[in-house]
C-alpha positions in Angstrom: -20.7 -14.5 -2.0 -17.7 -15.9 -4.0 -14.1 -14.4 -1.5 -12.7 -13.4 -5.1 -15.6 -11.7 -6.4 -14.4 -8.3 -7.5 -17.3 -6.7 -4.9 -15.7 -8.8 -2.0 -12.0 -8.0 -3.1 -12.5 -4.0 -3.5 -14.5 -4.2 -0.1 -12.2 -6.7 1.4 -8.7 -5.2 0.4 -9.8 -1.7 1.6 -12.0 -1.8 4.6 -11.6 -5.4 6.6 -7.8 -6.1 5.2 -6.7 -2.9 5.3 -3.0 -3.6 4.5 -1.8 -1.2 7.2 -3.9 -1.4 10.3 -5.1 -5.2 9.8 -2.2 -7.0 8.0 0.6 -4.1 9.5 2.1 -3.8 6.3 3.9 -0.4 5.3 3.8 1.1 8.7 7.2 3.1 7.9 5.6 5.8 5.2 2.0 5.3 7.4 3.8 6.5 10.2 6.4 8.7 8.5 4.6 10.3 5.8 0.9 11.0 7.9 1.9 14.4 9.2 -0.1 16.6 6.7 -3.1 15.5 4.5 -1.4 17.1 1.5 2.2 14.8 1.9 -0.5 11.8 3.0 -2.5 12.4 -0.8 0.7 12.3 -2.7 2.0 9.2 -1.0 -0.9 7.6 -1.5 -1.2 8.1 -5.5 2.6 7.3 -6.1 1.8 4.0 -3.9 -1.4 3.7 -6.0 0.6 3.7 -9.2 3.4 1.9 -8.3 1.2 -1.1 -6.5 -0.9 -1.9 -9.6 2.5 -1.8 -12.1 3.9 -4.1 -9.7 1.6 -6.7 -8.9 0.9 -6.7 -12.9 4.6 -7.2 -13.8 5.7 -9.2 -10.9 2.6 -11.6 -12.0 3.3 -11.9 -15.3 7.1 -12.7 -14.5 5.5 -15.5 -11.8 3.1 -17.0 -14.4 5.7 -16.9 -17.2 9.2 -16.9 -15.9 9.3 -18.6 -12.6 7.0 -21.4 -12.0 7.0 -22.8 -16.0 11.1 -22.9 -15.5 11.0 -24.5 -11.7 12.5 -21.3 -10.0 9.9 -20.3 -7.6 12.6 -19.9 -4.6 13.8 -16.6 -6.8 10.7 -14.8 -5.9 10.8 -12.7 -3.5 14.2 -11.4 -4.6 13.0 -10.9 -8.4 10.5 -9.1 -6.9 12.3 -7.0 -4.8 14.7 -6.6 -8.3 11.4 -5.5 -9.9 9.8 -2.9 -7.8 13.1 -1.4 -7.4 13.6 -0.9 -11.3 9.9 -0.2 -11.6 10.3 2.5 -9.2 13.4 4.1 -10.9 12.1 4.0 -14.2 8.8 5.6 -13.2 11.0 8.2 -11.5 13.2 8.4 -14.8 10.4 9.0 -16.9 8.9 11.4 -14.9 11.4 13.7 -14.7 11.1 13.8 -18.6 7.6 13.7 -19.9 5.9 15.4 -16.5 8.0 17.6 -14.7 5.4 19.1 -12.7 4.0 15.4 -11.9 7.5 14.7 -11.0 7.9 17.7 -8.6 4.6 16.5 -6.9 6.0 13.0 -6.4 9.0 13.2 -6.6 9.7 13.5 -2.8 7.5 9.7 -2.2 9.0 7.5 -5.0 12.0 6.8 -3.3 10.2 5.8 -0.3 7.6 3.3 -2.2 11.1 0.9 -2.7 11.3 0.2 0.8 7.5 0.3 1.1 6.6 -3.6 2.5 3.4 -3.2 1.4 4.1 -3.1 -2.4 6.1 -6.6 -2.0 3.6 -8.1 0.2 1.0 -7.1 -2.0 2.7 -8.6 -4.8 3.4 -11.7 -2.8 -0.1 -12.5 -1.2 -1.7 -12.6 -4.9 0.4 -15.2 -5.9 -0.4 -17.3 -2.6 -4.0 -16.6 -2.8 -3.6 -17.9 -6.5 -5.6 -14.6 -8.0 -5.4 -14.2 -12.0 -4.2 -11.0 -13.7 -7.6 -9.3 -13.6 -8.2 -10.8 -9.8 -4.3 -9.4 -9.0 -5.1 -6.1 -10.5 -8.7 -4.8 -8.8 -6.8 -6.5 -5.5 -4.0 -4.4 -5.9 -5.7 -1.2 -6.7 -7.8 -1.7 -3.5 -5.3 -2.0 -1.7 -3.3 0.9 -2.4 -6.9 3.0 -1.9 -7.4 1.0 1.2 -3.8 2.4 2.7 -4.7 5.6 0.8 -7.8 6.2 2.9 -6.0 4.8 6.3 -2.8 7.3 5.5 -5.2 10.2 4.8 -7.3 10.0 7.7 -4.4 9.3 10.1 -3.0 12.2 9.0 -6.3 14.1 9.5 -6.2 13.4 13.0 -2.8 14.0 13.1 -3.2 17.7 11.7 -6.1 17.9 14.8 -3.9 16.6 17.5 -1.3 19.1 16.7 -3.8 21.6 17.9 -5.1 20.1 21.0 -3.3 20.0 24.3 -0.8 16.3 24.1 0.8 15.5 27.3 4.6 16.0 26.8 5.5 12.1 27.9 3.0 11.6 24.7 4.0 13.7 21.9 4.9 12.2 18.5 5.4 8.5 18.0 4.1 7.1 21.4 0.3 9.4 20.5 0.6 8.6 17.1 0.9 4.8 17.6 -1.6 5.3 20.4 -4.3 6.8 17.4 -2.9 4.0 15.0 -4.2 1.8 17.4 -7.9 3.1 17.8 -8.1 3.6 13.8 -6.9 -0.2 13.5 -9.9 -1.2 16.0 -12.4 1.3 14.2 -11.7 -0.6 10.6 -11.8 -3.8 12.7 -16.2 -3.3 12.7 -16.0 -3.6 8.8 -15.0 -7.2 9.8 -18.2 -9.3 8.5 -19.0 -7.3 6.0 -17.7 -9.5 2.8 -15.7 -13.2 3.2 -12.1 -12.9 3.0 -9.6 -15.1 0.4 
């Protein structure tokens, strides 16, 4: 099976590459954000969103703008430049066309600027040299990939809450304790599909 297949990149990107527990990207909102399904959901569309408008626009700018004019060493800061504005503009028009949209996500899109996993995202489809349509189904699954990861994290977050923790193991140390389990639990997708 061809690594860049769009079967083996949906499969890939979301079960064996998981972006948060296999390639530890975007562990700030996995960790931060996890505490309730409902916060975990929201996060996960507005990174969802956000992730495919980036990796399109900070192709396009890679394809078109950088490497025809020589200026590849600009890239990750145009790219930090980009999902930045992206992420305020989404915000901006938000606010106007979908108020109630806004209200919902409101609260996450700040967070998805400092999110490592849009940038990296944006950065490994470039360095696995994916086309447009290759970038985009890549993207996608990977923001449903850390989707899935946040939500059921915060599923068993929501359960632990009602079990008895030891006190030296309350918050972070249990949580990174169950962040480490769920990492090894996505690790037996591992020879499911080839990786690129």
């Amino acid at each position: 099976m061809d690594p860049l297949s769009p079967f083996a990149l949906i499969i890939g990107a979301i079960f064996v590459n998981n972006v948060v527990l296999a390639q530890f990207l975007g562990i700030c909102p996995f960790l931060g954000v996890s505490k309730d399904v409902k916060s975990s959901l929201g996060m996960g569309g507005a990174v969802l969103f956000v992730m495919l408008l980036a990796t399109i626009v900070t192709w396009l700018i890679y394809e078109y703008l950088l490497k025809p004019f020589d200026l590849i060493y600009l890239q990750t800061i145009a790219y930090i430049l980009v999902i930045a504005g992206l992420v305020q503009m989404v915000e901006i028009v938000l606010k106007k066309i979908a108020p109630a949209l806004y209200q919902t996500l409101g609260v996450f899109l700040p967070l998805i600027t400092t999110n490592c996993a849009v940038l990296g995202v944006a950065i490994l489809v470039i360095q696995k040299e994916m086309n447009l349509l290759q970038s985009t189904i890549y993207a996608g699954s990977i923001a449903i990939g850390f989707t899935i990861a946040l939500v059921i994290f915060a599923g068993i977050r929501e359960q632990m809450e009602l079990t008895g923790v030891p006190k030296g193991m309350k918050g972070v140390p249990i949580a990174l304790v169950t962040a480490g389990i769920l990492a090894m639990a996505f690790m037996g997708f591992g020879g499911i599909v080839p990786t690129p």
